[in-house]
C-alpha positions as CSV (number, residue, x, y, z in Angstrom):
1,X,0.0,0.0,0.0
2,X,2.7,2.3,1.0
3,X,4.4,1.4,-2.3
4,X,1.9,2.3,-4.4
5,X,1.1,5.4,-2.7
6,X,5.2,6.3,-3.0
7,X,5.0,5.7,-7.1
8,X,1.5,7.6,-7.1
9,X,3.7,10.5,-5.5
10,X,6.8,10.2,-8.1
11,X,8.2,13.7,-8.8
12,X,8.5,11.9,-12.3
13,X,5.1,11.3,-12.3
14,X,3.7,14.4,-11.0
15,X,6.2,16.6,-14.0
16,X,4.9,13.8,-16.4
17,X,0.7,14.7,-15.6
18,X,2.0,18.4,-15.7
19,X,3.6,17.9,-19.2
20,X,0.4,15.9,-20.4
21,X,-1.8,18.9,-18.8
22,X,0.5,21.5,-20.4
23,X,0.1,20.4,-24.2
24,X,-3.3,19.4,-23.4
25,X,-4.4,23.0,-22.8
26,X,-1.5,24.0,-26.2
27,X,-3.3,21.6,-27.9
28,X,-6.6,22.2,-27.3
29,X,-5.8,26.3,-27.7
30,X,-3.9,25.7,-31.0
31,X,-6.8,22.8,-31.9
32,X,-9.5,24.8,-31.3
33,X,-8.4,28.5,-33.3
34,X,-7.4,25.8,-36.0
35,X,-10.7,24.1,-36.3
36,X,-12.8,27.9,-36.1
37,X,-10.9,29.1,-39.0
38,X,-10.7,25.8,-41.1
39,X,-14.7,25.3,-40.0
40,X,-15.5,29.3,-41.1
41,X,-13.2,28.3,-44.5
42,X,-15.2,25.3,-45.2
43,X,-18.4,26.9,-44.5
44,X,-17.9,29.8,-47.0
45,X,-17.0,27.2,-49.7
46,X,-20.9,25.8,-50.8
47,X,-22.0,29.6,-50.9
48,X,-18.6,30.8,-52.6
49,X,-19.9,27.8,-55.8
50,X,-23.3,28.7,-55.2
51,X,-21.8,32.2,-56.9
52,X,-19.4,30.9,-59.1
53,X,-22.4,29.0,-60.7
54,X,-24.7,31.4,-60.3
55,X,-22.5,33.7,-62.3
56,X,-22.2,31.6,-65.3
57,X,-25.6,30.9,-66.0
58,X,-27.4,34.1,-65.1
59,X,-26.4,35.8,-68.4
60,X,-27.8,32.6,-70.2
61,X,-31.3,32.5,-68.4
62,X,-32.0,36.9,-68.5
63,X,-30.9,36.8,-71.9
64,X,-33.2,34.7,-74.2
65,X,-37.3,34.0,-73.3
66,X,-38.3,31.3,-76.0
67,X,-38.9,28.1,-75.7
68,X,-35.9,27.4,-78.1
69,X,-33.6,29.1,-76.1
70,X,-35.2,27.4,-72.5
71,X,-34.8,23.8,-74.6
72,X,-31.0,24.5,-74.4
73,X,-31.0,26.2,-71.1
74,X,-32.5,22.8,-69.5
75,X,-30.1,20.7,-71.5
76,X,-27.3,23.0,-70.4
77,X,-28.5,22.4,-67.0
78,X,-29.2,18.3,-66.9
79,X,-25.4,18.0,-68.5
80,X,-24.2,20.2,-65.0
81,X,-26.4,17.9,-62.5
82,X,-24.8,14.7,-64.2
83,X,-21.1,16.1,-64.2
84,X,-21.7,17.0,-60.1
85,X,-23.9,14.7,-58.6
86,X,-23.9,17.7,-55.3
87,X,-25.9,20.1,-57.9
88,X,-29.4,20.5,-58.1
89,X,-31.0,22.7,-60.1
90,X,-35.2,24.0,-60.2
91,X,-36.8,26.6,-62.2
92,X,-40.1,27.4,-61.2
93,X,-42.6,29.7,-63.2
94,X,-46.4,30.3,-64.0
95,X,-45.8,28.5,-67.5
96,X,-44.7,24.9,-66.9
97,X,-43.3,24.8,-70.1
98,X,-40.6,27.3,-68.5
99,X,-39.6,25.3,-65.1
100,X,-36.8,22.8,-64.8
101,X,-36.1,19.9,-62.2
102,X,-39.4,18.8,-61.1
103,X,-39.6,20.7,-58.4
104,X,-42.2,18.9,-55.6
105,X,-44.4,20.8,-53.0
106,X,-41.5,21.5,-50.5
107,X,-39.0,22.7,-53.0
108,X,-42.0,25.5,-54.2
109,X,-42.9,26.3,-50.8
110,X,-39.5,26.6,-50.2
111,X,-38.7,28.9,-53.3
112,X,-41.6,31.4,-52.1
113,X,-39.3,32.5,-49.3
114,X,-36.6,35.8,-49.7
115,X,-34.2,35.8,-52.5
116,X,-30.2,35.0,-51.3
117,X,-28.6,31.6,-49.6
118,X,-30.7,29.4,-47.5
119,X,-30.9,25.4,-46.2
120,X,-33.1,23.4,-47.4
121,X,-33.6,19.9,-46.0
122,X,-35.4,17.8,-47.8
123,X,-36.9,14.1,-46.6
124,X,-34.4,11.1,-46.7
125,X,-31.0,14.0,-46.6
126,X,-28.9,13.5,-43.9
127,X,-27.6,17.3,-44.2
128,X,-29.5,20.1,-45.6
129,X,-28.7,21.7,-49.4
130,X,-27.0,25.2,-49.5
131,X,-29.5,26.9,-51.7
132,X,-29.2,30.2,-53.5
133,X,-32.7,31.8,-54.7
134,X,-32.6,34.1,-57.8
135,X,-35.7,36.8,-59.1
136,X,-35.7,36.3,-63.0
137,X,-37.9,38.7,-64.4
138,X,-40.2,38.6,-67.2
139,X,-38.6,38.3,-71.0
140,X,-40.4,38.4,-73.9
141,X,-42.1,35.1,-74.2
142,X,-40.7,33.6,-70.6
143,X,-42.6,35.2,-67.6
144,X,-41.2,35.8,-64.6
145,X,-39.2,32.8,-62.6
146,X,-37.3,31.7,-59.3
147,X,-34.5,30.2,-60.4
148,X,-32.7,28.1,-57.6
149,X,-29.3,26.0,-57.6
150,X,-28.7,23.8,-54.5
151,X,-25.9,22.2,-53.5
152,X,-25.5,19.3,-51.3
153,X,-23.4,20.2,-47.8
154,X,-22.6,16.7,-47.0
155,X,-19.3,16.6,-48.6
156,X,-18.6,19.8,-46.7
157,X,-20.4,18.6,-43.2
158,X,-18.5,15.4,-43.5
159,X,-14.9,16.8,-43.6
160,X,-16.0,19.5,-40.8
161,X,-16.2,16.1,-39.2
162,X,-13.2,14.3,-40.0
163,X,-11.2,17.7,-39.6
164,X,-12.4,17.2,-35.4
165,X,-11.8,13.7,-35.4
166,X,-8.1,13.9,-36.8
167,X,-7.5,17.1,-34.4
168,X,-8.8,14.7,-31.4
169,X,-7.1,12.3,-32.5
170,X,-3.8,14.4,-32.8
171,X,-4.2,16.3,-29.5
172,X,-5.3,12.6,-28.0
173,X,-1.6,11.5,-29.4
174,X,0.3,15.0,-28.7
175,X,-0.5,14.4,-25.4
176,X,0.7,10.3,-25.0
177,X,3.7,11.6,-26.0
178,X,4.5,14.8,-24.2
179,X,3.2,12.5,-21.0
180,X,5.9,9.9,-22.1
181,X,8.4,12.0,-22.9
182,X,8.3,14.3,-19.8
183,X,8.1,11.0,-18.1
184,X,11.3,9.9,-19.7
185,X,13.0,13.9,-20.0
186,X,11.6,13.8,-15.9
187,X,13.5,10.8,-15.1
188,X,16.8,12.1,-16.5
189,X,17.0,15.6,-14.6
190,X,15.7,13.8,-11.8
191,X,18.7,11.0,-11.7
192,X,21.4,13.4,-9.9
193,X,18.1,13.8,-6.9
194,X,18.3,9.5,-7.2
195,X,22.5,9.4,-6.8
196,X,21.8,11.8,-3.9
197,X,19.5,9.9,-2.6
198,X,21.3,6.2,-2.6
199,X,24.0,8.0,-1.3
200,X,22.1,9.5,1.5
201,X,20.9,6.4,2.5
202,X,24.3,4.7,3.0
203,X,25.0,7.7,6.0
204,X,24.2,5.9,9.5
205,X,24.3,5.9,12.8
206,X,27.3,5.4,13.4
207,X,28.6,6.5,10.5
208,X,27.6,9.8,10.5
209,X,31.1,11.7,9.3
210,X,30.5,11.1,5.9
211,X,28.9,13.8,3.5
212,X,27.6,14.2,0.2
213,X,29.9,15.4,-2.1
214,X,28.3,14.9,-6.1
215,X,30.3,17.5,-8.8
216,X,29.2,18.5,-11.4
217,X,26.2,19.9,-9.5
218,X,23.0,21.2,-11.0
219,X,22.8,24.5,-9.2
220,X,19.2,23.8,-7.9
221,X,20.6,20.8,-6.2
222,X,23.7,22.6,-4.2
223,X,21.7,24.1,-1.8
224,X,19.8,21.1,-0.7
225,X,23.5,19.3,-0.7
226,X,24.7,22.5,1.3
227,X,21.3,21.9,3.4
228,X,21.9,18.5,3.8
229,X,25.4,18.2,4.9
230,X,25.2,21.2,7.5
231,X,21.8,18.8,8.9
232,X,24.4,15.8,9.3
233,X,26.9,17.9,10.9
234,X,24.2,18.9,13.3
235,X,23.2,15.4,13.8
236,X,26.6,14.0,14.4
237,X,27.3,16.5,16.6
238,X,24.0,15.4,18.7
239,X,24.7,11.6,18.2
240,X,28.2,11.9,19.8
241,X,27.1,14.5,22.5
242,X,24.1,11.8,23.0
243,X,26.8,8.7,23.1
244,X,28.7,11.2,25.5
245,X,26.0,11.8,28.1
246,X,25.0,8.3,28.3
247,X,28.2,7.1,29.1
248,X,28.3,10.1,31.8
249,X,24.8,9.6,33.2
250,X,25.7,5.6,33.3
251,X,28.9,6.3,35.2
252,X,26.9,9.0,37.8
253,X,24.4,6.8,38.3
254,X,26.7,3.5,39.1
255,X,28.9,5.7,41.9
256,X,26.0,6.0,43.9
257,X,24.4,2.7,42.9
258,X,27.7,1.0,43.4
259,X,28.3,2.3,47.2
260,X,24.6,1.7,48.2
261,X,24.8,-2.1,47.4
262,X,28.2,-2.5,48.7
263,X,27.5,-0.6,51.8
264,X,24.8,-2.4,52.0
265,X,26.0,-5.7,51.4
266,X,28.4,-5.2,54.3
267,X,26.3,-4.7,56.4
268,X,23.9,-7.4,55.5
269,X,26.8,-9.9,56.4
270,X,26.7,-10.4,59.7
271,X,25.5,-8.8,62.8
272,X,25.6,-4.8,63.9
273,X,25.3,-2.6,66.4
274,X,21.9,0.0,66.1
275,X,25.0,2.3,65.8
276,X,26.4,1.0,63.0
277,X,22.9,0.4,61.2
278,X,22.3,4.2,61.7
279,X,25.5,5.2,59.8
280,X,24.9,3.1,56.8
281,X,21.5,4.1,56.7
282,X,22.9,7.8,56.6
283,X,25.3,7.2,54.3
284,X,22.7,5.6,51.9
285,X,20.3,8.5,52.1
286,X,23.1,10.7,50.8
287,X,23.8,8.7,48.1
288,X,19.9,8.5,47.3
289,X,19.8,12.6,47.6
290,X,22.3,12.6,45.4
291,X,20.6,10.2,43.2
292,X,17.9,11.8,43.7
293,X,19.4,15.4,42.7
294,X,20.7,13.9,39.2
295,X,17.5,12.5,37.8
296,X,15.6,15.9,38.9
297,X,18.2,17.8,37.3
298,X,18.2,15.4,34.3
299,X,14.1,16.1,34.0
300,X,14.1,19.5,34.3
301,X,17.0,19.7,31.0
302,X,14.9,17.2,29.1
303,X,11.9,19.8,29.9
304,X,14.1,22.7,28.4
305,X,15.3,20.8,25.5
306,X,11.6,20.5,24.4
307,X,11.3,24.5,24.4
308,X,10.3,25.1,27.6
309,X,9.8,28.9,28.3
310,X,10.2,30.7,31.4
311,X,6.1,31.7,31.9
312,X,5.7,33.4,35.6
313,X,7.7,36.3,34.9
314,X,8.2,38.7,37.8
315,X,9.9,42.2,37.6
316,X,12.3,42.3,39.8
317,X,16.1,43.8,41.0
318,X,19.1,41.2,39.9
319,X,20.9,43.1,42.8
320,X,18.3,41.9,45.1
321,X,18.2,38.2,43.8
322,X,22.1,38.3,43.8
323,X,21.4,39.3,47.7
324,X,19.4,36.5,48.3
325,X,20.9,34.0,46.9
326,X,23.7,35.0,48.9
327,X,21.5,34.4,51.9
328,X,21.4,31.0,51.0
329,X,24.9,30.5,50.3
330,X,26.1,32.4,53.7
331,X,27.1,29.1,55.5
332,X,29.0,27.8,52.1
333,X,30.7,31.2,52.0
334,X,31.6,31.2,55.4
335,X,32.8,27.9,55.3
336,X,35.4,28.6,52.3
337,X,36.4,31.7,54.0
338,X,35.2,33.8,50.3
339,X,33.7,37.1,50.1
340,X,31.4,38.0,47.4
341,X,31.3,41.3,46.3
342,X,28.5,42.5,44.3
343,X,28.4,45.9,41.8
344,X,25.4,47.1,39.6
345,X,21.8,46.3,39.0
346,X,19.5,46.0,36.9
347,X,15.2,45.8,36.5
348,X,14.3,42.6,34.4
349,X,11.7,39.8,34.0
350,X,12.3,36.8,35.3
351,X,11.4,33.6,37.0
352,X,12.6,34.3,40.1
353,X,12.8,30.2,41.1
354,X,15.0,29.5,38.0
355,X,17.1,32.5,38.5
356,X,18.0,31.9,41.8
357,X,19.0,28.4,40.8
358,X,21.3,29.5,37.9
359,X,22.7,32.0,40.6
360,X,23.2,29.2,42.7
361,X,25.2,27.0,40.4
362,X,27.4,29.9,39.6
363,X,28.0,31.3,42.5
364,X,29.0,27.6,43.6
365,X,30.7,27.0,40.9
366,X,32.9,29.8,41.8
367,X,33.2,29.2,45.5
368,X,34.5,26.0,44.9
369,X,37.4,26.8,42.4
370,X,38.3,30.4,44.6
371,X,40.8,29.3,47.7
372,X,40.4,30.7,51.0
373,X,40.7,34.2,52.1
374,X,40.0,35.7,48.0
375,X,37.1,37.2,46.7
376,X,34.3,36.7,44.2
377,X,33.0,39.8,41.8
378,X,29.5,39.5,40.9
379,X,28.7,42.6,38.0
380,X,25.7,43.5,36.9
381,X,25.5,45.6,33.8
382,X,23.2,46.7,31.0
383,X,23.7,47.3,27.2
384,X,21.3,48.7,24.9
385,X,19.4,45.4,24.2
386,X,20.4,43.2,27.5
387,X,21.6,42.7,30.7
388,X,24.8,40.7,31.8
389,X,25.2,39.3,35.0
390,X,29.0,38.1,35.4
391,X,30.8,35.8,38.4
392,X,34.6,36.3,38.4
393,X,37.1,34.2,40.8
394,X,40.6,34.2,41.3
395,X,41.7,30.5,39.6
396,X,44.0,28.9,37.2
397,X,44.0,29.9,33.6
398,X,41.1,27.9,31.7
399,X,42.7,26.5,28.5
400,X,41.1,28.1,25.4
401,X,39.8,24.5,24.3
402,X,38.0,24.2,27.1
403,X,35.7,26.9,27.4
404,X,33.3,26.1,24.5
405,X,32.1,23.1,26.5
406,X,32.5,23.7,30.0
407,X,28.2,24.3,29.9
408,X,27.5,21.1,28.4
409,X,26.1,18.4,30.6
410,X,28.6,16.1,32.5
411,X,32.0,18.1,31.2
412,X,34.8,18.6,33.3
413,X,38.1,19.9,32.7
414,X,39.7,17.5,34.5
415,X,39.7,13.9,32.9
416,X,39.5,12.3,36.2
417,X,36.3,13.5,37.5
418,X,38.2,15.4,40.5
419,X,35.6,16.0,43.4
420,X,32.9,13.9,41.2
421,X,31.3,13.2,44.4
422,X,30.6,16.4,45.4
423,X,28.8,17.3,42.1
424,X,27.5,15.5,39.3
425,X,28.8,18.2,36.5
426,X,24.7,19.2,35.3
427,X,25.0,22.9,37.1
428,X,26.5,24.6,34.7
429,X,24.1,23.1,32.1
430,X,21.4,24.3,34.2
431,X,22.4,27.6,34.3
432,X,22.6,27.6,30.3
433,X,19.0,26.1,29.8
434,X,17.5,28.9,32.2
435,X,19.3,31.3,30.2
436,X,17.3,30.3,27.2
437,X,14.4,29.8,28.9
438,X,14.6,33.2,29.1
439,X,15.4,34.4,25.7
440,X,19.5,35.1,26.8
441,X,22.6,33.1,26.7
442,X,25.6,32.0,28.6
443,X,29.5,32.8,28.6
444,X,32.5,32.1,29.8
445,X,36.3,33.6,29.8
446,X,39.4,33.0,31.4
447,X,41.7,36.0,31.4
448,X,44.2,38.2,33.8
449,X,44.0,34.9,36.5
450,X,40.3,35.1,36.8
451,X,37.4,33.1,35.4
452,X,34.5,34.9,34.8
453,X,31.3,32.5,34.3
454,X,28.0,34.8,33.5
455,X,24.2,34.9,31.6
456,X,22.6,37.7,29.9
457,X,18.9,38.3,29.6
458,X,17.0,40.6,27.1
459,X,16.2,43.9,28.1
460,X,12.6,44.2,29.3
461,X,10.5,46.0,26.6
462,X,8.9,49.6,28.2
């Protein structure tokens, strides 16, 4: 089912009906204008030998009015019927002697009508005659007459029709083959589209570094190449940051999985004091807080990748928010033996929950890489179109290839996970997924012995 409905939707296909539409409409344009000229043409031509005929024998019948001269008029006339079967002629007068063809009740009716061309059908014609009617007046012995010569139309009406027929039967033809060939010409432009294609379809997981490279190019085909590769380089770059965090969030996970069974597996293997229950059971709640604190933090990142927005927006001070988050760092602070120092401020909207948080983590972050007895610069500032909020601590230099990632989930400078325990490497992460939540950004810089972590938000609209 799927099949058919994939060759029912073949570009091929679809430029192959447009092609077959397309000289369609030419030829039924072109067709039609043909057939109105060629139809007017062949309509003109009974009435055109109506006149030709007409003008031969008028001089003969006004001329002479004896019977003599009628004699050879008639004779003249029954040799021109038997040449051309399509030619009738009738003379009708108030002296029979002077009439010519036999004309029956319809044909005098008929000949009572206005003088010029008119049909005629008679019973047993399939088509009607082209008629023309003629006055002849009175001479000498011959009194006045309608002189008539008819014409059958078949031969006319019956190429009018083959003329349609052979310009159905054309167009009918015309457009088999423009649908064939623009079938055929459709498959040909369209066979770089089927290379790319085939070659697309070779590019897995995990092979992901390889890229489509077809020259010579049809131009309308480099962009979607262009298009294409810049997609798989954003794809690769997501499969290996995806094989990354895996292998991060398996190894968090197993620390604290690892010392809870073997903690309690020792204690399970033989008897124990109430004392000694107590301090496993201590020891296992921390690891399950901290268990506890990755998958949260884990959930809340998944929720941001999704385009999660911050929603309860409150005005408020950063300089304020900076002070009480500084309130809930106090015993941290004084246990590192760091001073904050804060500078600036600044009116925005925020959530003040997720702010706090990010404030948190940085402020953290910076307390735990800023030795005892230093101090920590918090600056708020504003530019025309947003405000910056920057952390600096006194630290060694952060090496250049470093700093793009140190806000991606689980990375650490140092290879060895130092002081893993004591986070699980999803803070600074945080801080950049509020900062989009928010419609701002993240950045980092090591310079002059200081590392200055920091977010900026937009600047509220008046």
């Amino acid at each position: 089912m799927f099949k058919r409905l994939s060759t029912l939707n073949s570009i091929a296909l679809r430029l192959s009906a447009m092609f077959a539409l397309v000289a369609l409409l030419v030829f039924v344009l072109i067709g039609g204008a043909l057939y109105q000229q060629v139809d007017k043409s062949i309509s003109r031509l009974p009435e055109a030998e109506l006149d030709a005929r007409y003008s031969v024998l008028e001089s003969s019948v006004n001329r002479y009015g004896t019977p003599e001269h009628w004699a050879k008029i008639s004779a003249k006339l029954k040799l021109l019927s038997e040449e051309d079967k399509r030619i009738r002629f009738w003379a009708i007068s108030s002296d029979p002697l002077y009439e010519y063809g036999n004309p029956e009740a319809a044909v005098r009716e008929f000949a009572q009508g206005p003088t010029g061309v008119r049909d005629l059908q008679l019973p047993g014609q399939a088509y009607p005659f082209n008629v023309l009617i003629s006055q002849i007046p009175a001479k000498e012995q011959r009194p006045a007459m309608r002189f008539l010569i008819a014409i059958d139309t078949q031969t006319f009406r019956q190429t009018q029709h083959h003329l349609l027929i052979a310009l159905i039967s054309l167009a009918a033809i015309g457009v088999l083959l423009a649908s064939l060939l623009g079938y055929w010409v459709a498959r040909i432009g369209l066979k770089p589209l089927n290379i790319l294609s085939e070659a697309a379809q070779k590019l897995a997981p995990p092979r992901l570094s390889g890229r489509l490279h077809l020259a010579p190019m049809a131009p309308e085909l480099e962009q979607l190449v262009s298009a294409f590769n810049a997609t798989l380089e954003r794809v690769e770059l997501a499969y290996t940051r995806l094989e990354s965090f895996n292998a991060d969030v398996a190894h968090e996970l197993r620390s604290p999985l690892t010392n809870l069974i073997g903690q309690t597996q020792v204690a399970l293997t033989r008897g124990r004091s109430a004392e000694h229950y107590f301090e496993v059971l201590q020891s296992n709640l921390e690891e399950l807080e901290r268990l506890r604190s990755i998958i949260n933090d884990m959930l809340f990142l998944a929720s941001a990748d999704q385009g999660s927005k911050a929603s309860k927006l409150t005005r408020a001070s950063l300089a304020d928010e900076v002070a009480t988050t500084l309130d809930y760092l106090e015993f941290i602070l004084e246990d590192a033996q760091v001073d904050v120092r804060v500078s600036g401020d600044a009116q925005v909207n925020i959530e003040k929950a997720h702010l706090r948080r990010a404030l948190i983590n940085l402020l953290s972050n910076a307390v735990q890489h800023t030795e005892a007895g230093q101090s920590i610069d918090v600056q708020i500032s504003r530019t025309e179109d947003q405000v910056t909020i920057s952390i600096s601590n006194p630290g060694e230099p952060i090496a250049q290839e470093h700093l793009p990632r140190l806000f991606e989930r689980f990375y650490r400078v140092d290879a060895a996970r130092y002081n893993s325990g004591a986070n699980h490497g999803l803070g600074l992460a945080i801080v950049k997924a509020i900062a989009h939540m928010h419609g701002g950004d993240v950045f980092v810089r090591s310079q002059h012995g200081r590392n200055i972590f920091g977010l900026t938000l937009p600047e509220p609209q008046m």
